[in-house]
gemmi code that builds the backbone of each chain (N, CA, C; Angstrom):
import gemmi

chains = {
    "A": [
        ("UNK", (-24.253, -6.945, -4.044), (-23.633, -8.114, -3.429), (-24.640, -8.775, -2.494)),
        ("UNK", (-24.790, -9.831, -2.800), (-25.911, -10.565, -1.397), (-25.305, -10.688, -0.705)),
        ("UNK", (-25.874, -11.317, 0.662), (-26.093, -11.544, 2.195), (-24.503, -12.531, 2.387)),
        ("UNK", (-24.920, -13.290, 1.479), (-24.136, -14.079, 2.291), (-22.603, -13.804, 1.637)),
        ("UNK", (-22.635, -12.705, 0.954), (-21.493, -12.543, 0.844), (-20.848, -11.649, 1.363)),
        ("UNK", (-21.257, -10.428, 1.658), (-21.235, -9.466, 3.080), (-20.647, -10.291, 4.205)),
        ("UNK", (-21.586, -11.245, 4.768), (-21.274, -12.072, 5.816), (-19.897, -12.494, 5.980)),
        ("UNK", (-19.421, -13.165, 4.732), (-18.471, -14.420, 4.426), (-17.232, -13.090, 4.379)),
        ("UNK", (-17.602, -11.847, 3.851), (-16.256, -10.751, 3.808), (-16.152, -10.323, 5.146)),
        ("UNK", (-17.191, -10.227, 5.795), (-17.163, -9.561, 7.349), (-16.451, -10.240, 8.075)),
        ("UNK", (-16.623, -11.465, 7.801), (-15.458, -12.723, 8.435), (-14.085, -12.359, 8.083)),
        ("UNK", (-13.905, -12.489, 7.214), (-12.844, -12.626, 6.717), (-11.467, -11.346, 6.510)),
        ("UNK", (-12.449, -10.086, 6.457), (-11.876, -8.694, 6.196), (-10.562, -8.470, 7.535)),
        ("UNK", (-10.910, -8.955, 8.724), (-10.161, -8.472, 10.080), (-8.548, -9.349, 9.854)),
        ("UNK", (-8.582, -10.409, 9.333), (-7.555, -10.985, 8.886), (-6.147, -10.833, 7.791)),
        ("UNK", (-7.355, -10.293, 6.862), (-6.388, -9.083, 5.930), (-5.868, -7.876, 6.204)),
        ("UNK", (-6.728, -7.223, 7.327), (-6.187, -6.217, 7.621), (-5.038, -5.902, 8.696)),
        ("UNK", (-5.308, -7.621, 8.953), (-3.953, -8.013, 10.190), (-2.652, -8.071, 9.602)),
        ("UNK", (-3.184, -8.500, 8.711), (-1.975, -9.369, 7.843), (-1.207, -8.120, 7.344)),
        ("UNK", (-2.078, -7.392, 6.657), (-1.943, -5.904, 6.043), (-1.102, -5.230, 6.861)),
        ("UNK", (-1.580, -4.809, 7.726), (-0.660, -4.420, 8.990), (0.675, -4.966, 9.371)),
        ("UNK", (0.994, -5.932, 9.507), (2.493, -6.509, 9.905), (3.075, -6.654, 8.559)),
        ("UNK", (2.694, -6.168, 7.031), (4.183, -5.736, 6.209), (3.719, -4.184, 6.203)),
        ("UNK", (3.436, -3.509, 6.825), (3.216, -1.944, 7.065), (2.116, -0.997, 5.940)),
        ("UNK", (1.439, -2.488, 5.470), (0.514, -1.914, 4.485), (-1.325, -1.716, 5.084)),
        ("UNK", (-2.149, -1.485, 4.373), (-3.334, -1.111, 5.064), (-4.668, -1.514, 4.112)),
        ("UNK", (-5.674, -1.693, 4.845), (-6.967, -2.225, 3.770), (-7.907, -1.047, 4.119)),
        ("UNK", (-8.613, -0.347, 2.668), (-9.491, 0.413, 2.990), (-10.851, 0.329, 2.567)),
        ("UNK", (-11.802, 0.426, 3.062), (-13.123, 0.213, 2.815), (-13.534, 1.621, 2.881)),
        ("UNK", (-14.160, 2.333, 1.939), (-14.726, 3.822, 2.333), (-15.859, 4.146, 2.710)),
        ("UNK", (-16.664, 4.608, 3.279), (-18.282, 4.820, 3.530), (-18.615, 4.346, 2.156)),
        ("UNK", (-18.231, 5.581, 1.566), (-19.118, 5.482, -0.295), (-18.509, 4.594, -1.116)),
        ("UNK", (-17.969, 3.428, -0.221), (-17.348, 2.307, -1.498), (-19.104, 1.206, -1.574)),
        ("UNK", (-18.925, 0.773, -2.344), (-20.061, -0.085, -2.886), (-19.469, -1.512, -2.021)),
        ("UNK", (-20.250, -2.332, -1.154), (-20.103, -3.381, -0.814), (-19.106, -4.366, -1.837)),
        ("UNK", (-18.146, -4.896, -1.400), (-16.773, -5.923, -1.936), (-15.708, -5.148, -2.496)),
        ("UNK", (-16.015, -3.924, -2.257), (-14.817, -2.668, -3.312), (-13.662, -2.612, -2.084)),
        ("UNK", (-12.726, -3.013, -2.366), (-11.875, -2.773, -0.998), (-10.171, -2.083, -2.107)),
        ("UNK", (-9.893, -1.026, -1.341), (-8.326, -0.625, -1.691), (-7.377, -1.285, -0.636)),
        ("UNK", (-6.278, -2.054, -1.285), (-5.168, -2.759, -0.185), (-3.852, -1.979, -1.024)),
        ("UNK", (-3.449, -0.640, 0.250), (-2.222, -0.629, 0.128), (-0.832, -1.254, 0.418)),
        ("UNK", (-0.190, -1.827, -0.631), (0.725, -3.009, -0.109), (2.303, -2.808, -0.342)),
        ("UNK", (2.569, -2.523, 0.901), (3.806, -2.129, 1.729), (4.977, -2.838, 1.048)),
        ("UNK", (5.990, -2.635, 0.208), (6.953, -3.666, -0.128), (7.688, -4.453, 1.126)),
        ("UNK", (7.920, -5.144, 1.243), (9.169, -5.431, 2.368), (10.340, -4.716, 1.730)),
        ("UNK", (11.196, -4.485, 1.155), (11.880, -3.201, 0.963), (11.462, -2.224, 0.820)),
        ("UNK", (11.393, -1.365, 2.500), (10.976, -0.516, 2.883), (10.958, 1.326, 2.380)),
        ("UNK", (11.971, 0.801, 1.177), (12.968, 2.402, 0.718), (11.596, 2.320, -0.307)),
        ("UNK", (10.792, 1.305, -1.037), (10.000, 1.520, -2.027), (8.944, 1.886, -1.366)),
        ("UNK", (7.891, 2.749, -2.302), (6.894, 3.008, -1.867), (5.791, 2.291, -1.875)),
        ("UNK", (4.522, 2.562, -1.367), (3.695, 1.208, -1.171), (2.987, 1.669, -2.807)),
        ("UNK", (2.310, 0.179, -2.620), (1.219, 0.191, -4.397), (-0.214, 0.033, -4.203)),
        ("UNK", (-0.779, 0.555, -4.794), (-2.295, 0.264, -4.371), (-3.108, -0.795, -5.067)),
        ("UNK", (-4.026, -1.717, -5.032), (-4.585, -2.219, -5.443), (-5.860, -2.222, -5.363)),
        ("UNK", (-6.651, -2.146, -6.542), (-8.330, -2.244, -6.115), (-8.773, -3.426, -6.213)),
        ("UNK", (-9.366, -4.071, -5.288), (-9.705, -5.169, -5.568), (-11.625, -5.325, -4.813)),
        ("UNK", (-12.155, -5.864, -6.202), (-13.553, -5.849, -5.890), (-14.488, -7.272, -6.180)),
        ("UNK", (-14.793, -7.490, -5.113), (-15.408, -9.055, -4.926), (-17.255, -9.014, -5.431)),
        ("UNK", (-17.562, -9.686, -6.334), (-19.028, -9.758, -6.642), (-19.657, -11.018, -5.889)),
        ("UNK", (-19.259, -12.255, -5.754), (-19.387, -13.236, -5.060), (-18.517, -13.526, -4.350)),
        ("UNK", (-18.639, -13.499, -3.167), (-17.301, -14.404, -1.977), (-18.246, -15.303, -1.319)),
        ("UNK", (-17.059, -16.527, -1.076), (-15.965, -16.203, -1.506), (-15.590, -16.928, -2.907)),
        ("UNK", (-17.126, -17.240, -3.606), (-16.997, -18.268, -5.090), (-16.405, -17.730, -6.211)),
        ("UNK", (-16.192, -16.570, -6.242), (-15.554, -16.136, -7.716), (-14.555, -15.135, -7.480)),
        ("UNK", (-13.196, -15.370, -8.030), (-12.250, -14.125, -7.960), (-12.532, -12.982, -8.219)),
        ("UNK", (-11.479, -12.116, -7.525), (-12.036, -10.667, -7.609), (-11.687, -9.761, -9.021)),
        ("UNK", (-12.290, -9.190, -8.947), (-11.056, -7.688, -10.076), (-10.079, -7.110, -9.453)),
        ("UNK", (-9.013, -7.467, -9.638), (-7.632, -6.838, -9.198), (-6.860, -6.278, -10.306)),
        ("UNK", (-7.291, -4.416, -9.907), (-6.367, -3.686, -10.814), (-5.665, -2.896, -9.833)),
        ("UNK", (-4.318, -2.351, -10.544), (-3.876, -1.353, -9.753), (-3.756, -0.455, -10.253)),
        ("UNK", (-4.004, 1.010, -9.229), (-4.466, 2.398, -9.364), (-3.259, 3.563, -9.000)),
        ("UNK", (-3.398, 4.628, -9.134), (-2.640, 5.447, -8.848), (-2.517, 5.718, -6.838)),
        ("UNK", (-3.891, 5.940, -6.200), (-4.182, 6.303, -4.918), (-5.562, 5.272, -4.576)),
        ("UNK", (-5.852, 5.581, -3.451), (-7.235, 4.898, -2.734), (-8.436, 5.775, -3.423)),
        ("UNK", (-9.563, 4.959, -3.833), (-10.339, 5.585, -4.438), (-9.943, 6.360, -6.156)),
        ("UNK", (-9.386, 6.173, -6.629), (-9.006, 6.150, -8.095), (-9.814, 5.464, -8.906)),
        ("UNK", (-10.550, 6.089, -9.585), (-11.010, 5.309, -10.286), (-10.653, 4.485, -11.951)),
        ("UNK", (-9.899, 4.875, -12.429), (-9.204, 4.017, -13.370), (-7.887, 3.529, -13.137)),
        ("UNK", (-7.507, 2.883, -14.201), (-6.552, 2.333, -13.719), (-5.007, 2.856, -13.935)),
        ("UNK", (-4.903, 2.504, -13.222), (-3.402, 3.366, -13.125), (-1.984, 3.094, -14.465)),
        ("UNK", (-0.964, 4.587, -14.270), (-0.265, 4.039, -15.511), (1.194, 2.540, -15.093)),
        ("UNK", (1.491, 2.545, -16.132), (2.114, 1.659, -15.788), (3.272, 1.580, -14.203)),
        ("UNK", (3.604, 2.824, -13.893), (4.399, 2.759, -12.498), (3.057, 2.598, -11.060)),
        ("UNK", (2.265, 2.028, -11.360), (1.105, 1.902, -10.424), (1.670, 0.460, -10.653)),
        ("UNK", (1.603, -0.633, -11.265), (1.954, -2.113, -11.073), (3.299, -2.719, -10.739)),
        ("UNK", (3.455, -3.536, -10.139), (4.727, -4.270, -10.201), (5.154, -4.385, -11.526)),
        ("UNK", (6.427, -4.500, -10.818), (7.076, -5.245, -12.468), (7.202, -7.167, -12.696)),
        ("UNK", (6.190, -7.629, -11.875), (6.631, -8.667, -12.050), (5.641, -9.494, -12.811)),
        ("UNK", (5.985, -10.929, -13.063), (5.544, -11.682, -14.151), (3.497, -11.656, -13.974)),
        ("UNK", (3.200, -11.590, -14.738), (1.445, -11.362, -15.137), (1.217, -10.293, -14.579)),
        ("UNK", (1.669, -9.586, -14.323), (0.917, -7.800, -14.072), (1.245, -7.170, -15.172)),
        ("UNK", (0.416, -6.928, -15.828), (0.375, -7.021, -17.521), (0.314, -5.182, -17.587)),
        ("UNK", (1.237, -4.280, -17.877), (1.057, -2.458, -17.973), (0.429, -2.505, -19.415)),
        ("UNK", (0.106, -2.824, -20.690), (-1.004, -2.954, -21.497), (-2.245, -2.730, -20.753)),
        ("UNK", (-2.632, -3.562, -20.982), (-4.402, -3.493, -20.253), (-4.724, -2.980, -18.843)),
        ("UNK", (-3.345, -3.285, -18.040), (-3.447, -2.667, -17.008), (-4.012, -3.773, -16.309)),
        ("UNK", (-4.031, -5.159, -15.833), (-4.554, -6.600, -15.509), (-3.485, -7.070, -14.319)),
        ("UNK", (-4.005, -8.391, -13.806), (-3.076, -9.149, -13.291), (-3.648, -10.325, -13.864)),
        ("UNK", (-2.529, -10.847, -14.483), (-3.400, -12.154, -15.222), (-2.842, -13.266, -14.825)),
        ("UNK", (-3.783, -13.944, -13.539), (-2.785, -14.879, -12.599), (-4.377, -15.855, -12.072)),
        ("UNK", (-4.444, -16.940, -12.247), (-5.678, -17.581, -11.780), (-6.247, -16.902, -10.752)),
        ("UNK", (-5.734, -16.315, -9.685), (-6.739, -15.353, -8.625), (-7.394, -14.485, -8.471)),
        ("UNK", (-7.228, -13.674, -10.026), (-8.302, -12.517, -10.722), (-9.186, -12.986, -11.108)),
        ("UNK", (-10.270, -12.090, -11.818), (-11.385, -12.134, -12.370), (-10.941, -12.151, -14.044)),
        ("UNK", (-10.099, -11.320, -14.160), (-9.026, -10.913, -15.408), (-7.995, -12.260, -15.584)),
        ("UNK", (-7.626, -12.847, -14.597), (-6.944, -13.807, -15.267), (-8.207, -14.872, -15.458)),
        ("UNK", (-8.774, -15.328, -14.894), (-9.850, -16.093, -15.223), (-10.815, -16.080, -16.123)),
        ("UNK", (-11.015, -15.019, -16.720), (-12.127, -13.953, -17.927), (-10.863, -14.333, -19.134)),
        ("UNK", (-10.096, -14.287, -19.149), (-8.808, -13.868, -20.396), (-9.044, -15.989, -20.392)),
        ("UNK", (-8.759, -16.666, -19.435), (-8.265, -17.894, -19.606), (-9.463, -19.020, -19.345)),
        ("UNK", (-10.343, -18.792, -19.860), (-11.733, -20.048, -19.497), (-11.390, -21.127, -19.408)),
        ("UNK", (-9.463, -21.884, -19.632), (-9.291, -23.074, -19.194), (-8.855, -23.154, -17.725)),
        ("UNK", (-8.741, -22.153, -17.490), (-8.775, -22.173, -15.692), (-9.883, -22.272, -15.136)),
        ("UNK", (-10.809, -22.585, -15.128), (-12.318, -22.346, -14.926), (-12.254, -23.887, -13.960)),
        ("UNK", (-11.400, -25.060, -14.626), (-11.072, -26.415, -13.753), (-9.926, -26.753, -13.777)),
        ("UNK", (-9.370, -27.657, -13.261), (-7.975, -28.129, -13.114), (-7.418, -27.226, -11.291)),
        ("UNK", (-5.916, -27.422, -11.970), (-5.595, -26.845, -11.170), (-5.318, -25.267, -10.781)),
        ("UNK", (-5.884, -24.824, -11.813), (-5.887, -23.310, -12.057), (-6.938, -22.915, -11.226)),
        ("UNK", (-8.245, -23.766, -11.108), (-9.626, -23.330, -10.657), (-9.751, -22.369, -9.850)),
        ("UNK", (-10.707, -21.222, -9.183), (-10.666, -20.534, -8.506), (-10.812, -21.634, -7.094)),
        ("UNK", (-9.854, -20.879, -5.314), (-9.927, -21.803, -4.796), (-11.296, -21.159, -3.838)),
        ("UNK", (-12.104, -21.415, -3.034), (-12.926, -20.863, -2.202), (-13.026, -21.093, -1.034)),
        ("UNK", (-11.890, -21.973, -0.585), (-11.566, -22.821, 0.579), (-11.247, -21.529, 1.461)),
        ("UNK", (-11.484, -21.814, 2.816), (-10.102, -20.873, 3.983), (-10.535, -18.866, 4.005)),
        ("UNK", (-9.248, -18.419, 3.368), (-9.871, -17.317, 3.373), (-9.450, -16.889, 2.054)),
        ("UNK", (-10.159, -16.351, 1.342), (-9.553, -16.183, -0.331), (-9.120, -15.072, -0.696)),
        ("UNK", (-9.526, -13.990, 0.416), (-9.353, -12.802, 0.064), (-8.070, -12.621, 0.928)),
        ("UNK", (-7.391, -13.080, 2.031), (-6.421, -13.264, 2.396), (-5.801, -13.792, 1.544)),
        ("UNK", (-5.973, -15.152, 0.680), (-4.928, -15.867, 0.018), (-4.545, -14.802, -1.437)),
        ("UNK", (-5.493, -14.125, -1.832), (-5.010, -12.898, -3.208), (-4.121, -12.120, -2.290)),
        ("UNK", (-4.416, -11.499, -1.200), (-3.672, -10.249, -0.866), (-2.252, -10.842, -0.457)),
        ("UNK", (-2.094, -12.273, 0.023), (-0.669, -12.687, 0.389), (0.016, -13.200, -1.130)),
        ("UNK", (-0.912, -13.603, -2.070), (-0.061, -13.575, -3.157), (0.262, -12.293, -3.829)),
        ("UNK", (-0.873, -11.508, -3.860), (-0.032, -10.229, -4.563), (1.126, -9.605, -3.761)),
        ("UNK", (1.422, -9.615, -2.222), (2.803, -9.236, -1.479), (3.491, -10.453, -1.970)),
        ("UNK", (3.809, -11.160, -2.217), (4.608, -12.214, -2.166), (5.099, -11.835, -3.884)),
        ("UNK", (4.650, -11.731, -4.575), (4.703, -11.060, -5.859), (5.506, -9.926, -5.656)),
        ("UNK", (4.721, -9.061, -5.490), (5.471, -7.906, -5.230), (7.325, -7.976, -4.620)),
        ("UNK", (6.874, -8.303, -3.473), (8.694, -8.605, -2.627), (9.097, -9.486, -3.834)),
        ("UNK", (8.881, -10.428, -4.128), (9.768, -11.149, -4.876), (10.783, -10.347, -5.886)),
        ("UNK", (10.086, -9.704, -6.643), (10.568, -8.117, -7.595), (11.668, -6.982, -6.778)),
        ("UNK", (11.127, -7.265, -5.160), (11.748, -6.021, -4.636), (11.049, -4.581, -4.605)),
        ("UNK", (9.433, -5.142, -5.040), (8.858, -3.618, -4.941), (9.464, -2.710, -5.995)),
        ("UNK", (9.856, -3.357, -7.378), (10.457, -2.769, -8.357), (8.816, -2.556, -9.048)),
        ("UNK", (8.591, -1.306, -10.079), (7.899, -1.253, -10.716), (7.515, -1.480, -11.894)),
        ("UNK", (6.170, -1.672, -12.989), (6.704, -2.259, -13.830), (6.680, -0.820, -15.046)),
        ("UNK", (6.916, 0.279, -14.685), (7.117, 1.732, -15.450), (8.201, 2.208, -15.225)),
    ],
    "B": [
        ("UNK", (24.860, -44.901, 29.057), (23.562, -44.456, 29.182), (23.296, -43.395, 27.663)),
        ("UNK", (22.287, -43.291, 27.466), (21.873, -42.621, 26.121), (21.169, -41.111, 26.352)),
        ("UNK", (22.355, -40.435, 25.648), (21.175, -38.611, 26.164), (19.952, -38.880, 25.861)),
        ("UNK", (19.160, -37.643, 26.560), (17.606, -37.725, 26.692), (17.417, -37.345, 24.993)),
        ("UNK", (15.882, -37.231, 24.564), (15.605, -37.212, 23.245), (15.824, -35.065, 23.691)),
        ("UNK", (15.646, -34.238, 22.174), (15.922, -33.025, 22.707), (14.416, -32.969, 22.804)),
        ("UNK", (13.453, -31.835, 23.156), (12.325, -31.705, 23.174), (11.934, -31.659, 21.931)),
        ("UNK", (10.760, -31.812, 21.660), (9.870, -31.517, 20.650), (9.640, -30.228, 20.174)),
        ("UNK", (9.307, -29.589, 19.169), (9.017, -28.536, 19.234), (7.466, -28.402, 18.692)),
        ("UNK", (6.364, -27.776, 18.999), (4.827, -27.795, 19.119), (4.809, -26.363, 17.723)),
        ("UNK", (5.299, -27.182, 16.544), (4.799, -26.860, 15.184), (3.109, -26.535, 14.171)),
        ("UNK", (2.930, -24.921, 14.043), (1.692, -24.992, 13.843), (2.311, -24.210, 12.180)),
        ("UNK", (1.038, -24.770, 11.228), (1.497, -24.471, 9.924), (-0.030, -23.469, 9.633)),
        ("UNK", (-0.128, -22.418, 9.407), (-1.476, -22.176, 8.752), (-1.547, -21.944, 7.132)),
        ("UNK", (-2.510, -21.895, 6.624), (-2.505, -21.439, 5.413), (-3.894, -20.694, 4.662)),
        ("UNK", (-3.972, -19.338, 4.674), (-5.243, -18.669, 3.649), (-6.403, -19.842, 3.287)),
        ("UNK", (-5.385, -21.017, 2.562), (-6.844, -21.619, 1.916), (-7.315, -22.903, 2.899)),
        ("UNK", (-6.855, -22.647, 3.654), (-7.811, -23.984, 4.797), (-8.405, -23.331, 5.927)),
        ("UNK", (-9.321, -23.871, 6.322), (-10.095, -23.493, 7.174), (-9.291, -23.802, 8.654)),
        ("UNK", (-8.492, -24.701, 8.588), (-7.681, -25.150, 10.607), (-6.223, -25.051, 10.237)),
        ("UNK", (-5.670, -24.751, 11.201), (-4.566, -24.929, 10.886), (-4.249, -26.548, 11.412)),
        ("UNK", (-2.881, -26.888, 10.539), (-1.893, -27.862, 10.511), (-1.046, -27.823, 12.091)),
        ("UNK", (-1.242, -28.735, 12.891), (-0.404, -29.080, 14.087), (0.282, -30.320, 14.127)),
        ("UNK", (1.606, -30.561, 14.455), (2.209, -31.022, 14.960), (3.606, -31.322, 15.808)),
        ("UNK", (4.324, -32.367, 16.616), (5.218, -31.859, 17.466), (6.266, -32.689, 16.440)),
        ("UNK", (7.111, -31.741, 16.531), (8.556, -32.162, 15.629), (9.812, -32.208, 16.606)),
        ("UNK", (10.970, -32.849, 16.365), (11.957, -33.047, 16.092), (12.645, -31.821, 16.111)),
        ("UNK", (13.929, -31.077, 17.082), (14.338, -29.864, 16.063), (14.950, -30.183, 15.043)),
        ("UNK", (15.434, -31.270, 14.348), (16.301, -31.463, 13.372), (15.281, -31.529, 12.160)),
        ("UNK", (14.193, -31.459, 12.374), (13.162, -31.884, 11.482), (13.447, -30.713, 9.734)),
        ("UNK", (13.477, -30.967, 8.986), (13.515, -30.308, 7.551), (12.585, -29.258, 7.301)),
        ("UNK", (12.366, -28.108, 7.228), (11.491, -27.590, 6.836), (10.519, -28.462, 5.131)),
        ("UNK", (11.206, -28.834, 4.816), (10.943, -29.445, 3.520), (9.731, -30.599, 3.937)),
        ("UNK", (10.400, -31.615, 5.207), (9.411, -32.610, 6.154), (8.289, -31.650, 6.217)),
        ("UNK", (8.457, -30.553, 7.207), (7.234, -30.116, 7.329), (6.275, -29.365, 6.565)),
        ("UNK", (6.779, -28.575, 5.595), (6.118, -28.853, 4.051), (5.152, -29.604, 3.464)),
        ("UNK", (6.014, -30.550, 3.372), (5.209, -32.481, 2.705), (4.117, -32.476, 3.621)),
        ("UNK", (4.041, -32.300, 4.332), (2.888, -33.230, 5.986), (1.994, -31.886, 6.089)),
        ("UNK", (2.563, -30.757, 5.861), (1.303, -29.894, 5.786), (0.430, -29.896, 4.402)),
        ("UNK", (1.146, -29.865, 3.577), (0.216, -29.690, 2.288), (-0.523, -31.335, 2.156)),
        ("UNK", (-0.006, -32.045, 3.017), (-0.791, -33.415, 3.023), (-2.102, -33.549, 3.598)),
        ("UNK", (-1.663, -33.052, 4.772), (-3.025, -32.421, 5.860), (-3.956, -31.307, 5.408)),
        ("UNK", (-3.579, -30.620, 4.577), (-4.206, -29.566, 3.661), (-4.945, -29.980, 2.620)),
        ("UNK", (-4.716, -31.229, 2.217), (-5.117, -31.930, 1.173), (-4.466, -31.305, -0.370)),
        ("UNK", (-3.463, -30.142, -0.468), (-2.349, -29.913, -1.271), (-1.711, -30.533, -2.219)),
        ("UNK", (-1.813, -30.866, -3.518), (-1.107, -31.272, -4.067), (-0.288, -30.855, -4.990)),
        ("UNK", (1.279, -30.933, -5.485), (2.038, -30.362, -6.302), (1.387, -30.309, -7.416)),
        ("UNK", (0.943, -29.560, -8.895), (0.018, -29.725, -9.619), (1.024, -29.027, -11.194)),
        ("UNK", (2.480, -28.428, -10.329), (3.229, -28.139, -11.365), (2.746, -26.323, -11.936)),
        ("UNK", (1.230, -25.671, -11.365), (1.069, -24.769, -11.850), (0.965, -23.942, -10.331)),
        ("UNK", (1.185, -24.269, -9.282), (1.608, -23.472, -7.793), (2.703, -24.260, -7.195)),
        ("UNK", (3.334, -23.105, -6.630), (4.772, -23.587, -6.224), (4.695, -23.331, -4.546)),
        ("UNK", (4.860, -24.297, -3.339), (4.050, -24.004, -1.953), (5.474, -23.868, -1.642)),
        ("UNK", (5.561, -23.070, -0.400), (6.744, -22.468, 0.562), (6.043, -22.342, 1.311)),
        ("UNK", (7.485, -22.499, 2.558), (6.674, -22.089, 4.541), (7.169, -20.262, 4.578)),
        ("UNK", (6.894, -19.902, 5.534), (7.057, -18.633, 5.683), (7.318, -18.100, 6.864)),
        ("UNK", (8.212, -17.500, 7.584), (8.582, -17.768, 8.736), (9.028, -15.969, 9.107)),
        ("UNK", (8.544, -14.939, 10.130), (9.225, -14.007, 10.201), (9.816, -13.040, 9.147)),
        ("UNK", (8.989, -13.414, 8.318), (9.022, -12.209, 7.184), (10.002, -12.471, 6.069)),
        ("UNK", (10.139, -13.815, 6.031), (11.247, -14.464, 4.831), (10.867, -15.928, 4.487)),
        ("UNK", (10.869, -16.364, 2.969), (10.303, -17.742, 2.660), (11.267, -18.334, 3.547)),
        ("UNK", (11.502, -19.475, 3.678), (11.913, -20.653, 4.652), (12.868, -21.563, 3.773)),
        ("UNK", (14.095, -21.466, 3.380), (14.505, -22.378, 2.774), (14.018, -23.736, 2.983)),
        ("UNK", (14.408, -24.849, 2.099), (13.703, -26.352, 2.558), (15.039, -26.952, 3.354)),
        ("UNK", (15.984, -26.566, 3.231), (16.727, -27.365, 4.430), (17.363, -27.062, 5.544)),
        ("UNK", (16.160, -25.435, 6.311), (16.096, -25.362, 7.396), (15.834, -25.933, 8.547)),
        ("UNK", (15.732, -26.215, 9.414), (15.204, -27.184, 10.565), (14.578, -26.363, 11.040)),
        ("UNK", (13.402, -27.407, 12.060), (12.554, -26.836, 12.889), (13.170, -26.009, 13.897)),
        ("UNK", (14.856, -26.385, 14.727), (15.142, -26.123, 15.508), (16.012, -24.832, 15.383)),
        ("UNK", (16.419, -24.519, 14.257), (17.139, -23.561, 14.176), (16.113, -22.230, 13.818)),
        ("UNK", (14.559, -22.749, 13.527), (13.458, -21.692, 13.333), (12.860, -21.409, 14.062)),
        ("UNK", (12.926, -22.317, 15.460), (12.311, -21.901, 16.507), (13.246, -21.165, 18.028)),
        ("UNK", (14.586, -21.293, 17.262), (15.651, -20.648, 18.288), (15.226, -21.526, 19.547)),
        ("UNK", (14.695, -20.283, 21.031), (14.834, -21.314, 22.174), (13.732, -21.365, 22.776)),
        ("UNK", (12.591, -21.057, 21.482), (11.303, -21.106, 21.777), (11.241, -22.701, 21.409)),
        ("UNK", (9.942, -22.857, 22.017), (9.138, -24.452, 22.558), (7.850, -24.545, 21.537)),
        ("UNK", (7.616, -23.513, 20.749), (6.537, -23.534, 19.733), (6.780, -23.037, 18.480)),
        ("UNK", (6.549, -23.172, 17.324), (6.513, -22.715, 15.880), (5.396, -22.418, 15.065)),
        ("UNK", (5.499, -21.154, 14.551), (4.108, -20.555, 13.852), (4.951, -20.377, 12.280)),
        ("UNK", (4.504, -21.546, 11.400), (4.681, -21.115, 9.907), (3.808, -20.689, 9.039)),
        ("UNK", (3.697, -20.328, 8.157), (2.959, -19.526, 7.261), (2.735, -20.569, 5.937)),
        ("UNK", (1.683, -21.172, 5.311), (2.371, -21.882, 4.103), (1.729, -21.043, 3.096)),
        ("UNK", (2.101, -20.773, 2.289), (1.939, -19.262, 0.756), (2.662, -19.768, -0.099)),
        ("UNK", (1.971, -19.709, -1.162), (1.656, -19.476, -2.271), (2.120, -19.005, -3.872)),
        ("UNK", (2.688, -19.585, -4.660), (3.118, -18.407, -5.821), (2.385, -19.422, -7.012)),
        ("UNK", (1.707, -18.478, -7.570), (0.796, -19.235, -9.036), (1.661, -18.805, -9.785)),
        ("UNK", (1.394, -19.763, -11.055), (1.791, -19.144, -12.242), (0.981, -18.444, -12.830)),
        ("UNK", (1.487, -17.471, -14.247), (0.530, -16.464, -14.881), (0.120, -16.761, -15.935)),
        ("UNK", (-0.778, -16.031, -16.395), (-1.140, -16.903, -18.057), (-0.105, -16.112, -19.268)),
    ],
}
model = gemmi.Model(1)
for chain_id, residues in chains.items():
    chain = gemmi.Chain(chain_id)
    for i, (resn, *xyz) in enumerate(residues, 1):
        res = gemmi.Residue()
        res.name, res.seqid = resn, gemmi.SeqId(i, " ")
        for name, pos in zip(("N", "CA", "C"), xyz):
            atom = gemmi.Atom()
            atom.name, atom.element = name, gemmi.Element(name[0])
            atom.pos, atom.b_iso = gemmi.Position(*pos), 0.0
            res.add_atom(atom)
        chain.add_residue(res)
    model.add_chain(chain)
structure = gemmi.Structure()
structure.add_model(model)
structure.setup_entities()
């Protein structure tokens, strides 16, 4: 990952993890994670469900969406079975994807998002704006799974 | 004689993809829906049919024909959230 993308996450990381924090979920960065590899455990707002993990790993920030899969635990390295994802619309338990313009996976699968209004956005904070759409996703379902 | 106007309420909108947040003083009767329109305006936001924008308020979307005044109870300031839902492919 270059400089200035370190930089642009260093900015930006304390915000997610704020955010992370007030629905009771958490962002983890590990010593031995590779620079942009971040795990966000994300807290349902229905509190009776358990939280879900997501890996999400940035190669350019904040110009290109990330890889957002979800895993069994923090540090997992494949991807998880289908009760690791929501059950809700584009979290695909096949491939194991989120196929939603704010991935790398929805954007890789759909090269007509590449412009329009699909485009990746790079404005603000982007890695905040994935992690509030994937909770907002999530609650919407109820923290139902998709296994 | 004519009652006084009620106060204003000192409305701040943020949102992930902008860099400042959205300020302004409202009305309590004001629509959440009003303040919607005027943020994603100031955001430079436009409906595009493939994202659907909502305010966000205390840990619940914001219906659109909430008021400012009934979201800010008997506080004198307002912190909304504006987020996000894409569609999928």
């Amino acid at each position: 990952m270059d400089l200035e993308s370190n930089l642009r996450l260093a900015d930006d990381v304390p915000a997610v993890e704020a955010f992370l924090a007030s629905t009771a979920g958490r962002l983890h960065h590990r010593e031995q994670d590779p620079d942009g590899l971040f795990w966000a455990e994300i807290q349902p707002s229905n509190s009776e469900r358990a939280a879900l993990v997501a890996r999400i790993e940035w190669t350019v920030y904040p110009h290109r969406a990330p890889s957002l899969i979800f895993v069994e635990s923090v540090g997992a390295l494949t991807a998880g079975t289908p009760n690791a994802l929501p059950g809700a619309d584009g979290y695909r338990c096949g491939p194991n994807d989120v196929c939603k313009p704010f991935t790398a996976e929805g954007q890789q699968l759909h090269p007509e998002w590449g412009t329009g209004p699909h485009a990746w956005r790079s404005t603000g904070n982007p890695f905040l704006y994935v992690v509030e759409n994937v909770q907002g996703d999530i609650d919407r379902v109820d923290g139902r799974r998709a296994g | 004689m004519s009652q006084p106007q009620p106060h204003e309420i000192k409305t701040t909108v943020t949102s992930s993809l902008a860099g400042h947040p959205y300020q302004h003083d409202y009305a309590p009767q004001t629509t959440a829906a009003t303040v919607l329109s005027d943020a994603m305006a100031a955001f430079g936001f436009t409906s595009d049919g493939t994202t659907r924008y909502y305010l966000f308020h205390d840990g619940h979307e914001v219906p659109p024909e909430a008021t400012v005044g009934e979201l800010a109870g008997h506080a004198k300031a307002l912190h909304l959230g504006l987020r996000t839902e894409t569609t999928n492919g």
